[in-house]
Each structure stands twice: as structure tokens, then as C-alpha cells.
C-alpha positions in Angstrom: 11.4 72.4 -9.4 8.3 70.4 -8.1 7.8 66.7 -8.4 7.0 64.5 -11.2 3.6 62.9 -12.2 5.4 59.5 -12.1 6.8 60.4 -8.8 3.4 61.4 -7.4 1.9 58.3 -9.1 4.3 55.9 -7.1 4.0 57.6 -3.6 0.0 57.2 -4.2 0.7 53.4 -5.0 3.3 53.0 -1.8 0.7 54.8 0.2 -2.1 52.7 -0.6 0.3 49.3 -0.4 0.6 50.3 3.2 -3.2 51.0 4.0 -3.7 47.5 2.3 -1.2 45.5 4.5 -2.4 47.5 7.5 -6.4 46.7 6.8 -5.2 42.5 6.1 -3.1 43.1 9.5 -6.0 44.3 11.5 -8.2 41.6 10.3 -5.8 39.2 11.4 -6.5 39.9 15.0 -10.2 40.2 14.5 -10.2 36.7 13.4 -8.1 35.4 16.0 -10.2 36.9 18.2 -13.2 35.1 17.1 -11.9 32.1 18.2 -9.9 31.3 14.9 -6.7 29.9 17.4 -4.6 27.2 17.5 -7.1 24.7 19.0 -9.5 25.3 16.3 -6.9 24.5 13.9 -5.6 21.8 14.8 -6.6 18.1 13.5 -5.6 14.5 14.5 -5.1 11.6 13.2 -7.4 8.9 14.6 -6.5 4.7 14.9 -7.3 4.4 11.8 -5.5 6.9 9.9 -8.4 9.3 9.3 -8.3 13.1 9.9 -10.7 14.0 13.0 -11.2 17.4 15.1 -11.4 15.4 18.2 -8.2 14.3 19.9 -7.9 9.9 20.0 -8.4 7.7 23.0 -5.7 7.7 25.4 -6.6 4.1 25.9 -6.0 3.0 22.2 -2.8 4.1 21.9 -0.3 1.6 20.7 3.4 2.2 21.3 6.2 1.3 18.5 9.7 0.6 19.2 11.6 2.9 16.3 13.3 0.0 15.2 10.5 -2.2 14.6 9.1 1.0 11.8 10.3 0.5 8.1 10.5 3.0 6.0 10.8 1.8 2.2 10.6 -1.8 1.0 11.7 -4.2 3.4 14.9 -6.3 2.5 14.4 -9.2 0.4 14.3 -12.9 2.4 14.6 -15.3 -0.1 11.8 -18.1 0.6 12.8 -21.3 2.4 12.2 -24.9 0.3 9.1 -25.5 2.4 7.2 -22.1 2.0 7.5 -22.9 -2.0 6.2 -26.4 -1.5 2.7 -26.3 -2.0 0.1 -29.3 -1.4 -2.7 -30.0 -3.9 -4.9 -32.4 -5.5 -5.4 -33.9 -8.8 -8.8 -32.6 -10.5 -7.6 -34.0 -14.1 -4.7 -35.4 -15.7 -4.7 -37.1 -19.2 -2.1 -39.7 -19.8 -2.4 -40.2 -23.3 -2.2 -35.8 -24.2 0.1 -35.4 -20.6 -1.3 -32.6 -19.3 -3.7 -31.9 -16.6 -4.6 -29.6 -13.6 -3.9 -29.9 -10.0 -6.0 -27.7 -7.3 -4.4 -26.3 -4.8 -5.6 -26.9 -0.8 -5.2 -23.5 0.6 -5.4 -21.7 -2.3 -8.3 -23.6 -4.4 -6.1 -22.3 -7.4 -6.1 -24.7 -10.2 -2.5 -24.9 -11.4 -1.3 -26.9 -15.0 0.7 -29.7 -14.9 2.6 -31.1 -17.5 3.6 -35.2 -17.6 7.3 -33.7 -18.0 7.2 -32.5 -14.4 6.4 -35.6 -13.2 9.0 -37.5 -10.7 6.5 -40.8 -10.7 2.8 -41.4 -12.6 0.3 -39.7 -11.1 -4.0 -40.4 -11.5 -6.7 -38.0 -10.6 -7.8 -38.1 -7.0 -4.2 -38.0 -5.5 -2.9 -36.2 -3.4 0.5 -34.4 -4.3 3.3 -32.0 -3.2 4.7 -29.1 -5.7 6.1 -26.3 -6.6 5.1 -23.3 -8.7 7.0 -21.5 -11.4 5.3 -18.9 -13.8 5.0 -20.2 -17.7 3.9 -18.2 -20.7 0.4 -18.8 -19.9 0.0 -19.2 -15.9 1.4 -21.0 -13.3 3.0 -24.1 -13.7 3.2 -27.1 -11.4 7.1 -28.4 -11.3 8.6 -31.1 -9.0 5.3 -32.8 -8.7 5.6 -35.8 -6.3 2.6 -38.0 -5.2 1.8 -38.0 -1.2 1.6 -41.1 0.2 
């Protein structure tokens, strides 16, 4: 008995899967060849992070100790009472409402202040130590003491 159509059918499809890989194979090493090597793909990274073609400075390289590198958020240092102390001045402040603002010296921020925050009575002008604590609608100046 002689072969089957579908028989022929798949021994024409095998055949022509093996001329395929052969042709992709053989223009593999043509492009090699051509100067498509290693050096050609390789890319760097240069001091700034940045993908380049050209290999960095040898004279800007920066050594790391492994244990100085953190991978993942850094542990939590709670801050100590005088990086929350803050120094400002008094733009405003109304006695009779007791409210006003107090601008902060490094960070110009104006910051609220309410007459309930108050450890002694404080005029505009003067110069005064705090702390910040978020409120409802901003920061909020807290443990406001005047500078003398």
C-alpha cells in the first residue's frame, strides 16, 4: 500500500520547517559576520544613569562599600526634639479673634497659629520657637514659645 495524502502533506511541512530553520541559521552567521558582535551590542551605563555606547571615564568612577547601598525604604529614625523645633516669626496675630500666622525662617512657610497653642502672649514682630502638627486645613503651629 502507498502513502497517504496527509502523510505526504506532513513530510512536505517537516521538510520545509527544516529549510526554514536552516536559511534563519545561516543568516545568523552572515550577520555576525558584519560586525553585529558582542562589542556592538553592548551598552553602558554612564555617571549619570543614562544608557551610552561608549564605555565611562575610568577617572569618574566612584567606589561603594556594599553595606553603605540600601535596597528598599530605609528604617524609620524617629526625629529628635530639636529637628521638630522650628524657628519663625510673627507676620500676624489677632488677640481679640486668637488666631494668626507665623513664617517660618528657613522655610518662608507661613504656618497658623491658634491663641490655644500659646505657652505666653505673643505680638507680631517676635521672634518664636515651634512645632508643627498637621490640622484639618494645613499645618498647625503647637508649643509656640517666644525667643528672647
Amino acid at each position: 500500500m502507498g502513502e497517504t495524502w496527509n502523510k505526504k502533506e506532513r513530510e512536505k511541512k517537516r521538510q520545509k520547517n527544516k529549510q526554514d530553520k536552516a536559511e534563519k541559521k545561516q543568516e545568523r552567521r552572515e550577520q555576525a559576520k558584519d560586525g553585529n558582535n558582542l562589542d556592538n551590542m553592548m551598552a553602558y551605563l554612564d555617571e549619570n544613569g543614562n544608557l551610552s555606547s561608549t564605555p565611562p571615564d575610568p577617572r569618574k568612577k566612584i567606589d561603594f562599600k556594599l553595606e553603605d547601598i540600601e535596597i528598599g525604604v530605609p528604617k524609620y529614625v524617629p526625629p529628635t526634639q530639636a529637628e521638630l523645633t522650628r524657628r519663625g516669626k510673627v507676620s500676624f496675630f489677632n488677640d481679640a479673634k486668637g488666631f494668626g500666622f507665623i513664617k517660618d525662617t528657613v522655610s518662608q512657610e507661613s504656618i497658623f497659629v491658634h491663641a490655644n497653642n500659646l505657652s505666653s502672649p505673643i505680638t507680631e514682630n517676635d521672634i518664636v520657637t515651634f512645632e508643627v502638627e498637621m490640622g484639618q486645613r494645613g499645618p498647625n503651629a503647637i508649643n509656640v514659645k517666644l525667643v528672647k
